[in-house]
C-alpha positions as a LaTeX table, in Angstrom:
\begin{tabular}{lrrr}
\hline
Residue & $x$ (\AA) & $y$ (\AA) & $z$ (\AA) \\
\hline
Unk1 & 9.63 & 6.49 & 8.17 \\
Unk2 & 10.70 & 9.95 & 9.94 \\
Unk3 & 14.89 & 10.66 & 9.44 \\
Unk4 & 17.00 & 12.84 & 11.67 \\
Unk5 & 17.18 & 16.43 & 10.39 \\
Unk6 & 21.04 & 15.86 & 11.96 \\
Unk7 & 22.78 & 13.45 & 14.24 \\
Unk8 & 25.55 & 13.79 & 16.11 \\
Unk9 & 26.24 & 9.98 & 15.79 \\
Unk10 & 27.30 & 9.90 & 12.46 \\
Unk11 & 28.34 & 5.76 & 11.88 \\
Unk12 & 32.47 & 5.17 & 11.18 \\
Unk13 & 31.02 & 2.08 & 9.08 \\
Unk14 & 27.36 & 0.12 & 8.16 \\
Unk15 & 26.76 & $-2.87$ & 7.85 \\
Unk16 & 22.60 & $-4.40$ & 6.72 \\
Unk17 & 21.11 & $-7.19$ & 8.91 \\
Unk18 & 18.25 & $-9.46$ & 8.37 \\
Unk19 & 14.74 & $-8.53$ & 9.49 \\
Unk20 & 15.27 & $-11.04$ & 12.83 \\
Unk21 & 18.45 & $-9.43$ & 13.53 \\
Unk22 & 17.10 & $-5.96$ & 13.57 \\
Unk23 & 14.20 & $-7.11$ & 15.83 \\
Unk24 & 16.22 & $-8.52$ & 18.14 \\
Unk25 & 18.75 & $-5.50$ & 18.39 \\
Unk26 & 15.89 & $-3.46$ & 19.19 \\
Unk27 & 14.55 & $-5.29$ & 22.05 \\
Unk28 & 18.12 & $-4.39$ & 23.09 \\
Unk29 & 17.94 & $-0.90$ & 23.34 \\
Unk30 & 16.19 & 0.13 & 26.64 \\
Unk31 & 13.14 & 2.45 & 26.95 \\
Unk32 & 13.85 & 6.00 & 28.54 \\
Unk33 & 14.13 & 5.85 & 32.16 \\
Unk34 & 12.00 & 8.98 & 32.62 \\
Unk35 & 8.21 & 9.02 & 32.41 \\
Unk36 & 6.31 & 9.71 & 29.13 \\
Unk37 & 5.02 & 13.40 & 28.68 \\
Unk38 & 1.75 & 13.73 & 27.14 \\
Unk39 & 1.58 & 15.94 & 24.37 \\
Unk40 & $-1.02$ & 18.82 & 24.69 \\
Unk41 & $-3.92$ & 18.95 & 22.13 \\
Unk42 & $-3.64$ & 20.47 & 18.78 \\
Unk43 & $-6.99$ & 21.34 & 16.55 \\
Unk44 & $-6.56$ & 22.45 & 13.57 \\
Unk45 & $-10.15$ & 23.88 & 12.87 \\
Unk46 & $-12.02$ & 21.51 & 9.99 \\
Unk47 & $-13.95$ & 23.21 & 7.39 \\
Unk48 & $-14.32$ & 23.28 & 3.07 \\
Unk49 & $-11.68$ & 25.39 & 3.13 \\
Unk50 & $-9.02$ & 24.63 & 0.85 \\
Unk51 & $-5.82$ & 24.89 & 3.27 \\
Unk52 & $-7.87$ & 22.26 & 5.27 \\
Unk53 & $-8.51$ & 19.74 & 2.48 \\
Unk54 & $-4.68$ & 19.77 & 2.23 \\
Unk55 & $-4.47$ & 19.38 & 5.14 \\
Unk56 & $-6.50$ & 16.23 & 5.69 \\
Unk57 & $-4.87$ & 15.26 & 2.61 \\
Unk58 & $-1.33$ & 15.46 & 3.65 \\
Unk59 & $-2.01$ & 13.88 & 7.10 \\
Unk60 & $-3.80$ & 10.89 & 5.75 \\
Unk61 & $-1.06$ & 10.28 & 3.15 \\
Unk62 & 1.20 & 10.38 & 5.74 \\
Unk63 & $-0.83$ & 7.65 & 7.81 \\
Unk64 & $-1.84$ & 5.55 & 5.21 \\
Unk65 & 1.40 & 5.58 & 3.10 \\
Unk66 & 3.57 & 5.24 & 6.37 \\
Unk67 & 0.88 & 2.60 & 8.60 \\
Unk68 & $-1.20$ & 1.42 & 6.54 \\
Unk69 & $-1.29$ & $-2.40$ & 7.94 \\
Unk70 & $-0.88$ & $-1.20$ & 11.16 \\
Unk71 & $-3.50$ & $-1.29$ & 13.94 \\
Unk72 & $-5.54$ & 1.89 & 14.29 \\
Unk73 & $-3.17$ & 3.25 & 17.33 \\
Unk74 & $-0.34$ & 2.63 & 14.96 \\
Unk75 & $-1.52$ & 4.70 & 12.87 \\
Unk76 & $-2.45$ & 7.30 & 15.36 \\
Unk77 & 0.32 & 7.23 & 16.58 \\
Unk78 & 2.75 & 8.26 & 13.34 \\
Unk79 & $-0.27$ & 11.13 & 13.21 \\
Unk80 & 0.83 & 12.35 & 16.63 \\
Unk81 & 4.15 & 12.77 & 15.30 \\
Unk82 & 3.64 & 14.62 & 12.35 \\
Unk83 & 1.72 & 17.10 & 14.63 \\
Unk84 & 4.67 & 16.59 & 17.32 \\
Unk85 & 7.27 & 17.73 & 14.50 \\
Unk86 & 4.60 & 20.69 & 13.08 \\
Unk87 & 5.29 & 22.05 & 16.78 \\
Unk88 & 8.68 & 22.01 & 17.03 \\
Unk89 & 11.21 & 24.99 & 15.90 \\
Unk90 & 13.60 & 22.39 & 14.20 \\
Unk91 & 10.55 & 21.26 & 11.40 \\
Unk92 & 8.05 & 23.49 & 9.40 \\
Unk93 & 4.84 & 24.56 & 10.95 \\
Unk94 & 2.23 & 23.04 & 8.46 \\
Unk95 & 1.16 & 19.60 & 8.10 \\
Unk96 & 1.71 & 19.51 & 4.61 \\
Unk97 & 5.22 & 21.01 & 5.13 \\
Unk98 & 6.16 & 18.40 & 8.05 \\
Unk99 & 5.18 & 15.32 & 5.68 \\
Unk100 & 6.70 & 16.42 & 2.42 \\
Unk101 & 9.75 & 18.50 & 4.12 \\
Unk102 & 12.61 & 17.80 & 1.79 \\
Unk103 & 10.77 & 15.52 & $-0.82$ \\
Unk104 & 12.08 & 18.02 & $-3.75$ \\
Unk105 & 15.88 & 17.07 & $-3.03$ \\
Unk106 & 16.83 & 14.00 & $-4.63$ \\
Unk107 & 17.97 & 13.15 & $-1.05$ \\
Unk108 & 16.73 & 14.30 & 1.86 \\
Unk109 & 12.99 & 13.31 & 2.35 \\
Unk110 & 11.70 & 13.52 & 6.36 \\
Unk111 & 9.37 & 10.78 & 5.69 \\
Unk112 & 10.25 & 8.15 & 3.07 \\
Unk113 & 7.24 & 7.32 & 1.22 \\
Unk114 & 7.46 & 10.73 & $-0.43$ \\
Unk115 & 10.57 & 9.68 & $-2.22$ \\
Unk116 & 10.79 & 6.07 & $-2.31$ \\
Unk117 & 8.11 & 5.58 & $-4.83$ \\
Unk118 & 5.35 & 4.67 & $-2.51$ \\
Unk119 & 3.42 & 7.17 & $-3.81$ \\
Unk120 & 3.09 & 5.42 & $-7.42$ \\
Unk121 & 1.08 & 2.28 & $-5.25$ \\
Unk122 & $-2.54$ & 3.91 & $-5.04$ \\
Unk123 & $-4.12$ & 2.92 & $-1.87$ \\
Unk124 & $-7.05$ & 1.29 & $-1.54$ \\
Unk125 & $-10.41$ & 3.06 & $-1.00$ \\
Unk126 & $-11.62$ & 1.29 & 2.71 \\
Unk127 & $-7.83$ & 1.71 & 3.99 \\
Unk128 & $-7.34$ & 5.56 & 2.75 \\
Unk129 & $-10.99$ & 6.11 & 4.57 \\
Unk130 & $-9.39$ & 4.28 & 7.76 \\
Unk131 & $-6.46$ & 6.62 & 7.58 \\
Unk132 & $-8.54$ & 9.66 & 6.72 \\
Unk133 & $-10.73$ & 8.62 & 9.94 \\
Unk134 & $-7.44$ & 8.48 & 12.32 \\
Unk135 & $-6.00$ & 12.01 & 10.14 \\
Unk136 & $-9.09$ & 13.61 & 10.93 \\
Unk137 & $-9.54$ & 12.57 & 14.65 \\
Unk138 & $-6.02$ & 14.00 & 14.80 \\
Unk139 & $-6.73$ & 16.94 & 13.45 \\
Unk140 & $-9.46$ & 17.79 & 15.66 \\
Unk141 & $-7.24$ & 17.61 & 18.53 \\
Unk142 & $-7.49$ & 13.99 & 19.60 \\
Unk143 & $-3.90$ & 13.43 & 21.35 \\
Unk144 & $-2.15$ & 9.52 & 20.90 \\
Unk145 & $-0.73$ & 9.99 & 24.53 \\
Unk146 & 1.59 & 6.73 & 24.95 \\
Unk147 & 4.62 & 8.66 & 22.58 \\
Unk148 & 4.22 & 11.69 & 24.37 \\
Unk149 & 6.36 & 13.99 & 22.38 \\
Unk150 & 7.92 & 11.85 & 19.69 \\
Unk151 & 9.31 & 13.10 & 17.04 \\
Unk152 & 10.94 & 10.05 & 15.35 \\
Unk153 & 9.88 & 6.36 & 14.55 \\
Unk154 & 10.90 & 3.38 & 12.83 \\
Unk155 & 9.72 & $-0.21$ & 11.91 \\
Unk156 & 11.18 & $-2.72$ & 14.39 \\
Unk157 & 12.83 & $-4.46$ & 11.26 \\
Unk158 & 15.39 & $-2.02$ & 10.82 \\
Unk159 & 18.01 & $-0.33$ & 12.78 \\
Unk160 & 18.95 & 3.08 & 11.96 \\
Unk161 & 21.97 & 4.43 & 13.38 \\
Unk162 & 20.37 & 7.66 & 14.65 \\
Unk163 & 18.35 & 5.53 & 17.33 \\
Unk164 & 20.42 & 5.05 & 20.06 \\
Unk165 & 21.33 & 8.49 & 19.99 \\
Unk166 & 17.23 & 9.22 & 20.95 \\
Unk167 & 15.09 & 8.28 & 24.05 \\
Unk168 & 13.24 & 4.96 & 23.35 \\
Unk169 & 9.75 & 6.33 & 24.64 \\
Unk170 & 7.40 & 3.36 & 23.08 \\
Unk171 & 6.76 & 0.28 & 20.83 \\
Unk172 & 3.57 & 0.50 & 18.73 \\
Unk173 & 2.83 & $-2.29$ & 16.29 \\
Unk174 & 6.14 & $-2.43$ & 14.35 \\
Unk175 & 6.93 & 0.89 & 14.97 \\
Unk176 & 9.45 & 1.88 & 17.75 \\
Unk177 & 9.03 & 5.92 & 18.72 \\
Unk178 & 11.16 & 8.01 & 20.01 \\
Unk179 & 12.09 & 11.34 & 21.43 \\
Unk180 & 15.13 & 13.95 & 21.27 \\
Unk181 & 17.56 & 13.37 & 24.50 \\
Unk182 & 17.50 & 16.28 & 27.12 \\
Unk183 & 15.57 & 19.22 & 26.73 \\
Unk184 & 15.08 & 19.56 & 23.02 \\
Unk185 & 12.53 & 16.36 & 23.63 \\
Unk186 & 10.54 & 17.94 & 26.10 \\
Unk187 & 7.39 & 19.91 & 26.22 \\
Unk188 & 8.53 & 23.15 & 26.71 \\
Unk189 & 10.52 & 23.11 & 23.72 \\
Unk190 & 7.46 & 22.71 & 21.29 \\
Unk191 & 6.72 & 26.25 & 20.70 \\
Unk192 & 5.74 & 27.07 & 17.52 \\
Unk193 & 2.52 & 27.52 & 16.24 \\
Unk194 & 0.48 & 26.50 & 13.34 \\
Unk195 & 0.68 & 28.66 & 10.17 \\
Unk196 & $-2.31$ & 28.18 & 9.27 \\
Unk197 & $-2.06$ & 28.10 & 5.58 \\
Unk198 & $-0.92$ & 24.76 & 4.19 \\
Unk199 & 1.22 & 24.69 & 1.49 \\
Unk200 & 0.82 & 23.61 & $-2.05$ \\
Unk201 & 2.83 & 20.27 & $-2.71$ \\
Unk202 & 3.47 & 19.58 & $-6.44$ \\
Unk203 & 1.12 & 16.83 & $-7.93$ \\
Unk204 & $-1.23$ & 16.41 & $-4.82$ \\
Unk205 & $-4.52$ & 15.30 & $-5.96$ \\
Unk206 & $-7.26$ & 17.94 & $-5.24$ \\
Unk207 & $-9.73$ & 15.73 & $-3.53$ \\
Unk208 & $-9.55$ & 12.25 & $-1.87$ \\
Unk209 & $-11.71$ & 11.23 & $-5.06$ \\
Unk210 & $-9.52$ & 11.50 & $-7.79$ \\
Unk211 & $-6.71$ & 9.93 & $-5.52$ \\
Unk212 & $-8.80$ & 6.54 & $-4.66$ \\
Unk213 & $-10.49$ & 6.51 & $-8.43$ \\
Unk214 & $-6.42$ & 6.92 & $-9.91$ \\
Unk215 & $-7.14$ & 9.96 & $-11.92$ \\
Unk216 & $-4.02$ & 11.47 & $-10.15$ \\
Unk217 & $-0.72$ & 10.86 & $-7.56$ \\
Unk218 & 0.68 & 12.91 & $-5.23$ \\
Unk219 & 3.65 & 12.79 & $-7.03$ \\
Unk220 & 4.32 & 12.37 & $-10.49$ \\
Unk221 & 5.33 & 8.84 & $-11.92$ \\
Unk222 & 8.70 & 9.85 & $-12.50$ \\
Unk223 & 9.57 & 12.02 & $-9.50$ \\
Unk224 & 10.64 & 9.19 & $-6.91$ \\
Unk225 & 13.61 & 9.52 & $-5.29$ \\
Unk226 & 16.61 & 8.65 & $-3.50$ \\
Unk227 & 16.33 & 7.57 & $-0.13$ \\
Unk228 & 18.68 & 9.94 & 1.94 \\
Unk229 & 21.38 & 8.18 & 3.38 \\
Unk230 & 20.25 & 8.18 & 7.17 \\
Unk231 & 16.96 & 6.48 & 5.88 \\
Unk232 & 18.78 & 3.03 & 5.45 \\
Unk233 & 18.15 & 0.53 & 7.41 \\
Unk234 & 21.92 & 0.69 & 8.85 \\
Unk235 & 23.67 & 0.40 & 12.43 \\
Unk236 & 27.46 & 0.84 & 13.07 \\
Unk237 & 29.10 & $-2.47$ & 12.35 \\
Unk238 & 32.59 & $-3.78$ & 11.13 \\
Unk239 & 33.09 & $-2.68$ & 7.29 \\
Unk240 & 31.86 & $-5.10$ & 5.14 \\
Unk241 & 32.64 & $-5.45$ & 1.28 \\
Unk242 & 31.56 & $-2.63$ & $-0.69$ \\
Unk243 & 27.82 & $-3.43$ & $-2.56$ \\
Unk244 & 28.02 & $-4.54$ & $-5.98$ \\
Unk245 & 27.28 & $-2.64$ & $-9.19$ \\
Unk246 & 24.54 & $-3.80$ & $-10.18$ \\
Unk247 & 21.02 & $-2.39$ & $-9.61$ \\
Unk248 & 18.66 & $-4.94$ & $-8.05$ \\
Unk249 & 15.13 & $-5.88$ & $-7.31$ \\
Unk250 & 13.89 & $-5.22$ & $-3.30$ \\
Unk251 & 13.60 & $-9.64$ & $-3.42$ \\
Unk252 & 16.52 & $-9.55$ & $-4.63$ \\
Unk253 & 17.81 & $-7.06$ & $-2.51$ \\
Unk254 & 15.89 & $-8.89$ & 0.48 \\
Unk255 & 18.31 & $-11.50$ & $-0.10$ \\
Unk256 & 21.70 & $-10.20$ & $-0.77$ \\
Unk257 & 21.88 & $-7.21$ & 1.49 \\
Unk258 & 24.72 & $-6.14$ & $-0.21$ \\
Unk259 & 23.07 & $-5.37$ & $-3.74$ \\
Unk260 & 23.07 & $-1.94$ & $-4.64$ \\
Unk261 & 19.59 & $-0.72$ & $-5.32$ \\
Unk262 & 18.02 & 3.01 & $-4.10$ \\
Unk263 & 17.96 & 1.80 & $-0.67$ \\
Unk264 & 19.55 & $-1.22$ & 1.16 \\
Unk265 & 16.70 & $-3.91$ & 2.52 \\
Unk266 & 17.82 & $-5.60$ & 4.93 \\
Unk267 & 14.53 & $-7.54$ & 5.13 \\
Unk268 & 10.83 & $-8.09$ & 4.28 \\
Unk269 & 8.52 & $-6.46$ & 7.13 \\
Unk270 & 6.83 & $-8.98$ & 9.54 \\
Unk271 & 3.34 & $-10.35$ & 8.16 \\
Unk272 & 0.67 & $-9.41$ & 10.06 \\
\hline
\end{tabular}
């Protein structure tokens, strides 16, 4: 799940809710008035070249590890944001940068799974060749036009304080995307252009291979992170009493919301 680089709307107080609560506060929050603007295409040119292997890899990790059970336009859809953000002045200009921007800080992290541990769950082979299908489709320039230019998303099970401070653009699946307010959201301000030379990221697997057979992780086992504090599943609420000291399991977490634990759940996601 994408974070805001910064927000204006930083929350006086937090409280957690349960997973109904959060769905129903986003069905709340009304879609931007003005029409959608479709983003343009991007192809990044395919080829055995190694800067393209990474990345394919980095864009399928970030489909698979961020959509896995959701419907293929789901998961094109958190694709056409990572090339959204790639475009933008505000986020780096690789694919590999976009997805892993800020998973060396122990907080920080633009997209969660690259902090949160995810990466220690290997996928399974027929989903990562799903995502890698929708990552590559992506890559060649296919455009997901119903978010336009969308450069932030969330599950509809949580409600992160930074959202009404964005235009509501669509509702995919479980995801809800949306856009930067005025100008900064539109077309014209997607400028830059792709580097062209994608970035090494520490512990990536060299080939799709090794990551579906378990011979390596993108990360190593011991390199998951904090959450940053504008990942939590938070909105501005009355203060509530302050979590307790003790570490917890997500279940357990799931259901006392006040636990302490790396990030607060506020609920299990929807089965599908």
């Amino acid at each position: 799940m994408p974070k805001m680089i910064e927000s204006p709307f930083a929350p006086k107080s937090l409280r957690p809710l349960s997973a109904q609560e959060a769905v129903a506060w986003n069905a709340k929050i009304a879609s931007s008035k003005f029409a959608i603007q479709v983003a343009s295409p991007l192809s990044i040119a395919g080829g055995a070249g190694t800067s393209f292997s990474r990345s394919l890899q980095c864009m399928t990790a970030a489909v698979y590890y961020e959509a896995s059970s959701e419907p293929t336009d789901g998961q094109r859809a958190v694709a056409q944001v990572v090339l959204n953000r790639l475009r933008h002045p505000q986020f780096p200009h690789t694919v590999c940068g976009v997805v892993y921007q800020g998973s060396e800080r122990p907080t920080g992290c633009q997209f969660s799974f690259t902090c949160d541990g995810s990466l220690q769950r290997m996928p399974s082979p027929e989903g990562w060749r799903r995502a890698e299908g929708v990552a590559a489709a992506a890559l060649a320039g296919s455009v997901y036009a119903p978010v336009g230019w969308a450069t932030h998303y969330h599950a509809d099970y949580v409600v992160p304080y930074w959202a009404p401070s964005l235009q509501k653009l669509a509702t995919v699946g479980h995801h809800i995307f949306y856009r930067w307010s005025g100008a900064a959201g539109e077309g014209g301000s997607f400028t830059s252009r792709y580097l062209g030379s994608e970035p090494t990221v520490a512990g990536m697997p060299q080939t799709d291979a090794q990551l579906i057979q378990g011979e390596a992780l993108l990360l190593d086992a011991g390199a998951a992170k904090r959450v940053s504090a504008a990942e939590r599943p938070l909105i501005e609420a009355a203060p509530t009493p302050a979590p307790t000291a003790s570490r917890s399991t997500p279940a357990q977490a799931a259901e006392n919301p006040t636990a302490s634990d790396d990030r607060w759940i506020i609920g299990t996601p929807p089965t599908h």
